[in-house]
Residue frames relative to the residue before (quaternion, step in Angstrom):
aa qw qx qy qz dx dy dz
X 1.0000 0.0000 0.0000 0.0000 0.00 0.00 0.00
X 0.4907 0.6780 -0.3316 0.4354 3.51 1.12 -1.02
X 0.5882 0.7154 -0.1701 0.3366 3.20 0.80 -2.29
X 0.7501 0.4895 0.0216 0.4442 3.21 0.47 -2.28
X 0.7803 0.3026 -0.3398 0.4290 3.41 1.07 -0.59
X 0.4062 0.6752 -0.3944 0.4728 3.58 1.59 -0.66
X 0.6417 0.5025 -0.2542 0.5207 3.94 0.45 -1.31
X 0.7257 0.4476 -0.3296 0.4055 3.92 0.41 -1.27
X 0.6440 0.5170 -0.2519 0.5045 3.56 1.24 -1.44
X 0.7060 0.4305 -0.3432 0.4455 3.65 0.65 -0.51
X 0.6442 0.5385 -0.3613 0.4055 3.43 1.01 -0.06
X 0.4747 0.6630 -0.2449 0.5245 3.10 1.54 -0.59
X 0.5534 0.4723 -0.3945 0.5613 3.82 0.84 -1.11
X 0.8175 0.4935 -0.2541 0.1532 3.32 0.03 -1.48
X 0.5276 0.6245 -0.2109 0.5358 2.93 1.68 -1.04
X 0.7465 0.4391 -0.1911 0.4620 3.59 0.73 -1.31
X 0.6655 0.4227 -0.3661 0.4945 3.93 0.97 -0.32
X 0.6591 0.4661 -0.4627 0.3664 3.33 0.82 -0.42
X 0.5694 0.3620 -0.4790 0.5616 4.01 0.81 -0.95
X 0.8549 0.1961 -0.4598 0.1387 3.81 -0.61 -0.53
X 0.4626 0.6294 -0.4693 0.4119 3.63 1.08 -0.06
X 0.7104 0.3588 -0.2571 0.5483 4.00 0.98 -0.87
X 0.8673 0.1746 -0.1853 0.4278 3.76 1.04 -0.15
X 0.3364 -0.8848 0.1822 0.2660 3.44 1.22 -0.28
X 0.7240 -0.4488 0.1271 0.5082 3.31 -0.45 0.85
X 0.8390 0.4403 -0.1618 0.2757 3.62 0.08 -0.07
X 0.5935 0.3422 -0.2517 0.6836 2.78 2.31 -0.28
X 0.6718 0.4609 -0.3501 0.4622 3.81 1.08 0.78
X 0.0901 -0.9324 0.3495 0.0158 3.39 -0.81 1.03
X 0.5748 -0.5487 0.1878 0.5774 3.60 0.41 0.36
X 0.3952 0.7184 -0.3625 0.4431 3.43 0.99 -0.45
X 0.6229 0.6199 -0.2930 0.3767 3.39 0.48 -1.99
X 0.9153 0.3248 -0.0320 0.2359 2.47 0.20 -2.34
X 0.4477 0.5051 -0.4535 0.5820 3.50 1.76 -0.02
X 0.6543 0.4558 -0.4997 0.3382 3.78 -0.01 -0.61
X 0.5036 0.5499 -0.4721 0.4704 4.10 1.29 -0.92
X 0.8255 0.3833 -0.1064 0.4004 3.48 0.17 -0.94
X 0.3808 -0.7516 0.5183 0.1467 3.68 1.04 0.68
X 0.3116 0.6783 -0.5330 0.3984 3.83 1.23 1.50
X 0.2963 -0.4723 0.6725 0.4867 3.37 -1.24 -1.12
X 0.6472 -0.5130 0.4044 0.3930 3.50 -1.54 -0.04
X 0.7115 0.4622 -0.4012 0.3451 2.85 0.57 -0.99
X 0.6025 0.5257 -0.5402 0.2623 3.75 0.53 -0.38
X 0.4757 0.7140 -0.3868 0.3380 3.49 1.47 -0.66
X 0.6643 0.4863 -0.2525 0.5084 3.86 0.99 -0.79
X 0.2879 0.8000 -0.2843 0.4430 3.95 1.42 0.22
X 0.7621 0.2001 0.0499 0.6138 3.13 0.76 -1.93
X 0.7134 -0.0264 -0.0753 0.6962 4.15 1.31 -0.62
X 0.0463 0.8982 -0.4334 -0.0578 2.74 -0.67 1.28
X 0.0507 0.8276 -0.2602 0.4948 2.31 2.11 1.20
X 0.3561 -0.7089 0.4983 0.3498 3.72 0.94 -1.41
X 0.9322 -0.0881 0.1724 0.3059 2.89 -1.32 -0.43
X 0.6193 0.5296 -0.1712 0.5537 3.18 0.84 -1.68
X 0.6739 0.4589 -0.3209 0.4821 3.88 -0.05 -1.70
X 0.7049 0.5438 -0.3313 0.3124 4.02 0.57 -0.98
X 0.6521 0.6238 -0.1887 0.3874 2.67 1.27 -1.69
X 0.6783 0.4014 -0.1538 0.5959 3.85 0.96 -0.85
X 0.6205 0.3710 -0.5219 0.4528 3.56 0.56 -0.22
X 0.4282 0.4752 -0.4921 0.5905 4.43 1.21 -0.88
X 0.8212 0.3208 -0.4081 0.2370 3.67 -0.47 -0.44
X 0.5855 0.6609 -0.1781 0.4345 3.46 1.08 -0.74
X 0.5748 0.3270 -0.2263 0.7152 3.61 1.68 -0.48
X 0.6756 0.4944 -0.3841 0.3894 3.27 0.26 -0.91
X 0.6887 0.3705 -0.2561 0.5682 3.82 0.68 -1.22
X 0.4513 0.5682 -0.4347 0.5334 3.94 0.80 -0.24
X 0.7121 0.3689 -0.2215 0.5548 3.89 0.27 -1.01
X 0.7797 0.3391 -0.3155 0.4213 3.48 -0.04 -0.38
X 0.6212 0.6015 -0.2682 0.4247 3.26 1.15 -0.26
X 0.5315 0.5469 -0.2009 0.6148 3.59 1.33 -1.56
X 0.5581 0.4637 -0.4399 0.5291 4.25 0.50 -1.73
X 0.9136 0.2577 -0.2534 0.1861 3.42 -0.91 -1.64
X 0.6201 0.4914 -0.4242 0.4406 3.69 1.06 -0.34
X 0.4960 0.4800 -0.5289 0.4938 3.94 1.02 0.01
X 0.6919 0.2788 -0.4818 0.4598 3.82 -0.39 -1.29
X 0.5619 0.7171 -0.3714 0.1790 3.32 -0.04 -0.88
X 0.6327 0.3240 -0.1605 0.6848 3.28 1.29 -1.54
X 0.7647 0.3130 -0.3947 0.4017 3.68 -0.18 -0.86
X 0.6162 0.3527 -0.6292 0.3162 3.99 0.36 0.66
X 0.5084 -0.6579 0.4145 0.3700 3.65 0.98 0.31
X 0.6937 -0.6315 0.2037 0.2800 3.58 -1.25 0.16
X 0.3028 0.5242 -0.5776 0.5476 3.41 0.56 1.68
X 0.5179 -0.6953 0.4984 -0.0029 2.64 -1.05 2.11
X 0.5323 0.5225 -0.2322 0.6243 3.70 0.83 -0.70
X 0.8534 0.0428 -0.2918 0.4297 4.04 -0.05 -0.30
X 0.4812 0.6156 -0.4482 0.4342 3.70 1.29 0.56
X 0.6280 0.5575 -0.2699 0.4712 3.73 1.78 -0.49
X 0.6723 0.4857 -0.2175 0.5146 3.10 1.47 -1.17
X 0.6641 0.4949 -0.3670 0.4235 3.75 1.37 0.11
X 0.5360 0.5634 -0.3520 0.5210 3.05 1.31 -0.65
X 0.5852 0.5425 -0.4599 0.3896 3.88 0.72 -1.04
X 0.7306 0.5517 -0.1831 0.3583 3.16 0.83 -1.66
X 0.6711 0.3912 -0.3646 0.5135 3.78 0.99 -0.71
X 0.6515 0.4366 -0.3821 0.4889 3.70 0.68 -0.94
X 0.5650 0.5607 -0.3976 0.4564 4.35 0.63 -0.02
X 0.7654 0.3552 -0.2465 0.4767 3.39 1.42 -0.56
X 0.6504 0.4130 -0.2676 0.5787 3.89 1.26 -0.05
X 0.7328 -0.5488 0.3162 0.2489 3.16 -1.28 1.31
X 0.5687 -0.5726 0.3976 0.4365 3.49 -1.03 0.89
X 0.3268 -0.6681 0.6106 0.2719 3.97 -1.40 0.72
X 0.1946 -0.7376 0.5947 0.2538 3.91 0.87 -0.94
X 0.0225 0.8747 -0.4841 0.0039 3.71 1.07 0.95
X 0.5797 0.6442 -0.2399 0.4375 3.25 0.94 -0.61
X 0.6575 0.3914 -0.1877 0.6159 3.52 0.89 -1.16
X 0.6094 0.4806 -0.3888 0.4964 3.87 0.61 -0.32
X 0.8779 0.2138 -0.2333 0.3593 3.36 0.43 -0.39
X 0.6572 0.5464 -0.2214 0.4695 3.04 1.61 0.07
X 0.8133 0.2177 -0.1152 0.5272 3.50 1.70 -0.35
X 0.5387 0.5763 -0.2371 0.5669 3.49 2.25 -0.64
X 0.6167 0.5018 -0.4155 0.4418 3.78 0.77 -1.11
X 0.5734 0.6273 -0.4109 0.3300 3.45 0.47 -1.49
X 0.8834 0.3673 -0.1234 0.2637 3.41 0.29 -1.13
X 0.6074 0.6357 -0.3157 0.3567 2.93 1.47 0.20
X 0.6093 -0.4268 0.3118 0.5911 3.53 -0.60 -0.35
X 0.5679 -0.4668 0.5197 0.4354 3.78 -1.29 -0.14
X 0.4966 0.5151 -0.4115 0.5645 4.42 0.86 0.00
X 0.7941 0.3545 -0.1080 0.4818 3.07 0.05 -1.70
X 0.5902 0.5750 -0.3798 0.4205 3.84 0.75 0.11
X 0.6499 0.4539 -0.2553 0.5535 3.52 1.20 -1.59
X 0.7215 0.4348 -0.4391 0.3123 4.07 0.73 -0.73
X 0.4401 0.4507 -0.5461 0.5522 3.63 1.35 -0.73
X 0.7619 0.3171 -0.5323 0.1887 3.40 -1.26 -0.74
X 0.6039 0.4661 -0.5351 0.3629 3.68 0.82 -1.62
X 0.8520 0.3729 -0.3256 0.1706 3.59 0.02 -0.97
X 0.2755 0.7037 -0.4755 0.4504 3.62 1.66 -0.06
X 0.7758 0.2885 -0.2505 0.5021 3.59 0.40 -1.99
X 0.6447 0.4232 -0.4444 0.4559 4.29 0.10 -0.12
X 0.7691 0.3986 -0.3674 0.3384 3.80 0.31 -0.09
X 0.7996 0.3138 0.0131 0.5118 2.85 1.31 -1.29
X 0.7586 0.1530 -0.1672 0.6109 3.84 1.05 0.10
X 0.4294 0.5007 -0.5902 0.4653 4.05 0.82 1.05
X 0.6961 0.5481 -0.3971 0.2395 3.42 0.61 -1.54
X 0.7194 0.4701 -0.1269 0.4953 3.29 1.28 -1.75
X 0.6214 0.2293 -0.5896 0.4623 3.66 0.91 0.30
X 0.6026 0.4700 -0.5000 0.4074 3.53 0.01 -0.54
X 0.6086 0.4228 -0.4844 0.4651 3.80 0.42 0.31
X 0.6921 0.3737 -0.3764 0.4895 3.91 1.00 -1.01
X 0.6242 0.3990 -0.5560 0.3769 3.56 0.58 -0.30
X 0.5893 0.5431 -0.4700 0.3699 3.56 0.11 -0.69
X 0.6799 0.4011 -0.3776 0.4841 3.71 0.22 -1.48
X 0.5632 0.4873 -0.5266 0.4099 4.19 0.61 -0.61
X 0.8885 0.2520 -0.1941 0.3307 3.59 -0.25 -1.15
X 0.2896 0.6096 -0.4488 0.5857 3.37 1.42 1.11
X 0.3559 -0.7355 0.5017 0.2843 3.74 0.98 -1.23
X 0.5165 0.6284 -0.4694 0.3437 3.37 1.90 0.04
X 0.6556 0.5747 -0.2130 0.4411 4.00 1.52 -0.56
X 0.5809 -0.4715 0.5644 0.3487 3.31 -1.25 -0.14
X 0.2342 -0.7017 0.5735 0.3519 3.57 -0.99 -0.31
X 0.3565 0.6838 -0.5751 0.2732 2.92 0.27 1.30
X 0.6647 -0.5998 0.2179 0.3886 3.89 -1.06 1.32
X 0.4902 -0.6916 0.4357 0.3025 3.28 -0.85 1.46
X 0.5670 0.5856 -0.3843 0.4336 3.94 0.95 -0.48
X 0.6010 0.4444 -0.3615 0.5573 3.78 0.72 -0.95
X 0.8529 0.2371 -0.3297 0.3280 3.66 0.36 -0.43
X 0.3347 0.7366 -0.4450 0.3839 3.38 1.03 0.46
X 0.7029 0.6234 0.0506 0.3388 2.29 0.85 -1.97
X 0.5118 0.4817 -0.2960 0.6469 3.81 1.79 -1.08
X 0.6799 0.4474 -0.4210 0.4004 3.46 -0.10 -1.78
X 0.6896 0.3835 -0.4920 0.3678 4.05 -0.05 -1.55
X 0.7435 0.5028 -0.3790 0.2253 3.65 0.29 -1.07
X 0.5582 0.6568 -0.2604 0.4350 3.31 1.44 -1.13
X 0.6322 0.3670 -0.2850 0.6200 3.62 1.02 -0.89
X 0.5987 0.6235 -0.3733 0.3368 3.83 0.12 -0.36
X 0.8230 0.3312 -0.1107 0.4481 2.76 1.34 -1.43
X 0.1554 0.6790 -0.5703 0.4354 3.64 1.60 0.72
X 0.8859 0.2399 -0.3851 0.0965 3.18 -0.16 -1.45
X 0.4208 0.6843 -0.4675 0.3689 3.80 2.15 -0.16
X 0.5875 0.7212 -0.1628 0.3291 3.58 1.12 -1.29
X 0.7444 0.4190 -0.1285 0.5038 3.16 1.89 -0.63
X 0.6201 0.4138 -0.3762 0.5502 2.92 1.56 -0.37
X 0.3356 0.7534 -0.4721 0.3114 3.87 1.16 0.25
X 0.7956 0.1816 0.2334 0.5288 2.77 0.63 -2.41
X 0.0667 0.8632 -0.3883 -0.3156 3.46 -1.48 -0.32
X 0.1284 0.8315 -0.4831 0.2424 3.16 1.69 0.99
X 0.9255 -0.0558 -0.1252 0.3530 3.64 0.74 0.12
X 0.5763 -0.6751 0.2319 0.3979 3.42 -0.84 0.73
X 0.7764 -0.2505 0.2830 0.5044 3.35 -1.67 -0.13
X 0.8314 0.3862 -0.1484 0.3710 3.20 -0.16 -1.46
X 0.6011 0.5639 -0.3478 0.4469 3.36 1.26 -0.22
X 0.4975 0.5813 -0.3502 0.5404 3.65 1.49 -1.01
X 0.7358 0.4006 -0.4043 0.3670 3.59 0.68 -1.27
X 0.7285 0.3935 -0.4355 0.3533 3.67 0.32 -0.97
X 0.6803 0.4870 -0.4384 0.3283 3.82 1.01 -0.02
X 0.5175 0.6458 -0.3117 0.4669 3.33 1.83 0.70
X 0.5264 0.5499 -0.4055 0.5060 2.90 1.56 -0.98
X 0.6425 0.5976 -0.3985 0.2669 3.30 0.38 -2.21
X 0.7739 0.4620 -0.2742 0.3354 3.94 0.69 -1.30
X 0.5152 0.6442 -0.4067 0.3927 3.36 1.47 -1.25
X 0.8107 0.5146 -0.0814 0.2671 3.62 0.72 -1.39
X 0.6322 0.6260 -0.0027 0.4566 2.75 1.96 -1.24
X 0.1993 -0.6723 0.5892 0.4014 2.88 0.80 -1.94
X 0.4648 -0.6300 0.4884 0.3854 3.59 -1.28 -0.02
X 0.2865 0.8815 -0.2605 0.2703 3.64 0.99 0.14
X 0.1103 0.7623 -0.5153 -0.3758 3.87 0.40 -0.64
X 0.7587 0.3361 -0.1643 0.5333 3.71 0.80 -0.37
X 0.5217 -0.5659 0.4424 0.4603 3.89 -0.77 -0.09
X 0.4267 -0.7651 0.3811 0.2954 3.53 -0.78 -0.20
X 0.5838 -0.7072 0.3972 0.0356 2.99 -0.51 1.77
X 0.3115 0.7804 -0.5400 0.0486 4.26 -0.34 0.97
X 0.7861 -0.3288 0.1826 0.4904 3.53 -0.87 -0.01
X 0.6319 0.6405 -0.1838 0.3958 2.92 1.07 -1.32
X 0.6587 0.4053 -0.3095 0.5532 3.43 1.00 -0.92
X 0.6685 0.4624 -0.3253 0.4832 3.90 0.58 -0.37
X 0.8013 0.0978 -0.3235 0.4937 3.66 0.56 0.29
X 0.4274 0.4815 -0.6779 0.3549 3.48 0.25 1.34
């Protein structure tokens, strides 16, 4: 029975990250998410009977739990070269469903309680901006990085990959994962083709 309910409650998650990850917390309603799942609502209050809110953070708590566990593996198995730990992350985050980080924190937090607000963020920033600073600090005191604050770049890379998925509904001359390596290529690169050239460099 245990079994049967563990399996029922996980279906629920599933059911309930897809509508809010493709619509967000405010345009989804328990309704929705029983109709995905051919339930009644009320059985939905069973597993949170809390509502909405309790659901909403448990989809977020697995979800940031997965994304967290994903990126600290590639991460470690590309070993310590900053350049193939970015290009894994591109490559794991190219294979898992769009997050729409941006809209989560910009239109999902709002609505939540002030509890349930501080736990989405801690875990946004521990899944999704520890791995990648604790990768820029490292690549810094290696000498492979700028010093420049490992949070500001976390922070770029998550947003840069976030924004692939707006970028795609723009255009469609190319694929996810292609958008990503032509993010990486800049993150690393720069947008430049050549360095930039001033006086200064011409009379040392």
């Amino acid at each position: 029975m245990e079994i049967e309910s563990s399996e029922s409650r996980q279906r629920v998650l599933d059911a309930a990250e897809r509508l809010f990850m493709e619509h967000g917390y405010g345009a989804v309603t328990l309704r929705d998410i029983a109709q995905s799942l051919g339930i009644r609502q009320a059985s939905l209050y069973y597993h949170f009977p809390e509502g909405k809110e309790q659901l909403y953070v448990a989809v977020v708590e697995r979800l940031m739990a997965r994304h967290q566990a994903g990126l600290e593996e590639v991460i470690q198995q590309a070993g310590p070269d900053l350049a193939a730990q970015l290009e894994a992350v591109t490559h794991w985050f190219g294979g898992q469903p769009p997050i729409h980080f941006l809209g989560m924190m910009h239109a999902d937090l709002p609505a939540l309680s002030p509890e349930a607000r501080a736990l989405v963020a801690r875990l946004a920033y521990q899944a999704l901006f520890m791995p990648l600073r604790t990768a820029f600090t490292a690549a810094q005191e290696r000498g492979e990085a700028r010093p420049i604050d490992p949070d500001l770049l976390a922070g770029l890379f998550v947003s840069m990959l976030d924004g692939i998925t707006f970028s795609l509904s723009q255009q469609q001359r190319l694929s996810r994962q292609a958008m990503f390596e032509a993010m990486l290529s800049l993150f690393l690169d720069g947008l430049r083709s050549r360095p930039r050239f001033t006086s200064q460099d011409e009379n040392r």
